[in-house]
N, C-alpha and C positions, 0 to 999 in steps of 0.2 A: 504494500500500500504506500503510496504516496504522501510525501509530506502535507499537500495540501488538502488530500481528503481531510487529515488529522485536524490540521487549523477551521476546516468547514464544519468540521463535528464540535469541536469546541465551542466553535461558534454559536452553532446551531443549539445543541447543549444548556450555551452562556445565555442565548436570548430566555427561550423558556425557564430557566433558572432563574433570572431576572425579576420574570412576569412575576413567578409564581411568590418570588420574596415582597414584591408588593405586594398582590394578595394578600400575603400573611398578614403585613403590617398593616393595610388598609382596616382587613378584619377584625384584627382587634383595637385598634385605633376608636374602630364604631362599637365594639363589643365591650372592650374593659375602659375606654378614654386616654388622654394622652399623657395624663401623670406617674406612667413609667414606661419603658420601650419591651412592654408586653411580645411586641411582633418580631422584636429583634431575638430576643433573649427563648420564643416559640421555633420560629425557623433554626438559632443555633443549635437547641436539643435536638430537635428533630433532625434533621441537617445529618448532625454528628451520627446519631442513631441511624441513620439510612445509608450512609457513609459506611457505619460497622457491619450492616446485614449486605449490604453490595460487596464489599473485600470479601466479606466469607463465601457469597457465590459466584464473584469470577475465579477466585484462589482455587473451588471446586470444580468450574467447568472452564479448566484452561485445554488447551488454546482460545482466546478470544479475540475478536479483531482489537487491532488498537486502535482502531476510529469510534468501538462502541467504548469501550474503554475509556476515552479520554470525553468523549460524547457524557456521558455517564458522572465519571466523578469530575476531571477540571473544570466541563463545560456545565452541567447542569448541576451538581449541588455545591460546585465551585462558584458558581454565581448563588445558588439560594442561598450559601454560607460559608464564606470562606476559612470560617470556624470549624466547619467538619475536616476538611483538610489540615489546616491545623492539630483539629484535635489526634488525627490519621500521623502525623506529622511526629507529634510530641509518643506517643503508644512506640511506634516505629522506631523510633531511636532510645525508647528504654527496652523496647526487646530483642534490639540489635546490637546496641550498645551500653552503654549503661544509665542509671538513674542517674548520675551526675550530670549526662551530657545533656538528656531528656529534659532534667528540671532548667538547666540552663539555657536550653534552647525557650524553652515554656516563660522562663522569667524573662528575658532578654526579649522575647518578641513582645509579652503583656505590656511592662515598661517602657522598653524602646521606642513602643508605638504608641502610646499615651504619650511621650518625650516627645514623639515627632510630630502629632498631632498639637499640642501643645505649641513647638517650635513654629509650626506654619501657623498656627492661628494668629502667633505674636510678629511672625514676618509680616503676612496680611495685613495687620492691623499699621505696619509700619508704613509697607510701600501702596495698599490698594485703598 
């Protein structure tokens, strides 16, 4: 398979993943209201949970393309949540490597990205 099927499946993937994380947020937005990010914190459990039931059955029915594959998790729950990856992410490296590398990678992205977020809001604030 071709590099570019791959990039069309992500794509493809990336859009519906997109929709469906509005959805969420839209839904509870109208269902629970906007004083907490209900939609956000629904789609990362779920996300992550459908993330762990997908590994366990491409892991059992390999060979699989790698346009569904990448269709699948970067493109479609990689847009609903890029928390499931993540969370795929963090598992992955304490069962390959060890719990120090796992926890570090887990702190360093939590922080870092709260840091970097942080950073651009105050750049913004500077030059826009």
């Amino acid at each position: 398979m071709n590099g570019g099927m791959i990039w069309l499946a992500v794509a493809g993937g990336g859009a519906i993943g997109a929709m469906a994380r509005h959805g969420v947020s839209r839904a509870a937005m109208n269902m629970l209201g906007p004083n907490f990010p209900w939609g956000t914190l629904g789609a990362n459990i779920s996300g992550s949970f459908a993330m762990g039931l997908l590994i366990v059955w491409l892991s059992r029915h390999e060979p699989q393309s790698a346009a569904l594959r990448a269709f699948l998790t970067v493109g479609l729950l990689g847009a609903f949540t890029t928390f499931s990856t993540f969370s795929l992410d963090v598992v992955t490296l304490y069962k390959d490597r060890t719990l120090m590398i796992a926890g570090a990678y887990l702190f360093c992205s939590v922080i870092l990205s709260i840091a970097g977020l942080l950073a651009g809001m105050g750049l913004g604030r500077q030059i826009l």
